[in-house]
N, C-alpha and C positions, 0 to 999 in steps of 0.2 A: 772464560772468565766469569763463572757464576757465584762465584764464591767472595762474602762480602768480607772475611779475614785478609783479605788482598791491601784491602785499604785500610780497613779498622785495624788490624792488625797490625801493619809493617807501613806507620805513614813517616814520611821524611821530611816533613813540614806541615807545620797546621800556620792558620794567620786568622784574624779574627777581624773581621770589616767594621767598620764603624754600626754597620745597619743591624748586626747580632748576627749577619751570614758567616758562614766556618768553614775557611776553604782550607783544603787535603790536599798535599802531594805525595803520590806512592810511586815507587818503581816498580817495572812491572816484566819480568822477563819473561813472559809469554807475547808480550808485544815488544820485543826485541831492547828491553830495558829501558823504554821511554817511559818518561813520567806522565800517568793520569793526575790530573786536578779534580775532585771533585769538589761541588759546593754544596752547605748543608742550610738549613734553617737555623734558627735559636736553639732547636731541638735536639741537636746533633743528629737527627736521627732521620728527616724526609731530607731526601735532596731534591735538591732545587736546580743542580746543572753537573755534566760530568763531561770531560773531553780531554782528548793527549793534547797533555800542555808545551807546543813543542819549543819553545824560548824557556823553560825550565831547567837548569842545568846543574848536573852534582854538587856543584861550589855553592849554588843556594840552599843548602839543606841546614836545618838546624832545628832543634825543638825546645826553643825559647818560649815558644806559645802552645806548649804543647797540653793539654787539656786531658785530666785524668779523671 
């Protein structure tokens, strides 16, 4: 999983914290279709934290926050 189109790409949730942090949820079927979260800065662009988010589930997905 080196390839950062993974997330950037194909995300199924974005949410935006109060703090300006930009958390990612992607599915990921090389890890057996669990959702990675990752967390970004202001910047979209350093992350700040990434991990299988494993309480994340299909029914949560929407990109009401989604950021273009």
């Amino acid at each position: 999983m080196t390839d950062p189109e993974i997330l950037f790409g194909d995300r199924s949730k974005i949410d935006i914290q109060d703090n300006g942090r930009i958390k990612y949820w992607a599915k990921v079927e090389e890890l057996g279709n669990r959702f990675l979260r990752v967390i970004t800065l202001d910047d979209c662009l350093t992350i700040h934290n990434a991990f299988l988010d494993r309480r994340f589930k299909e029914e949560d997905c929407n990109n009401e926050n989604e950021i273009l």
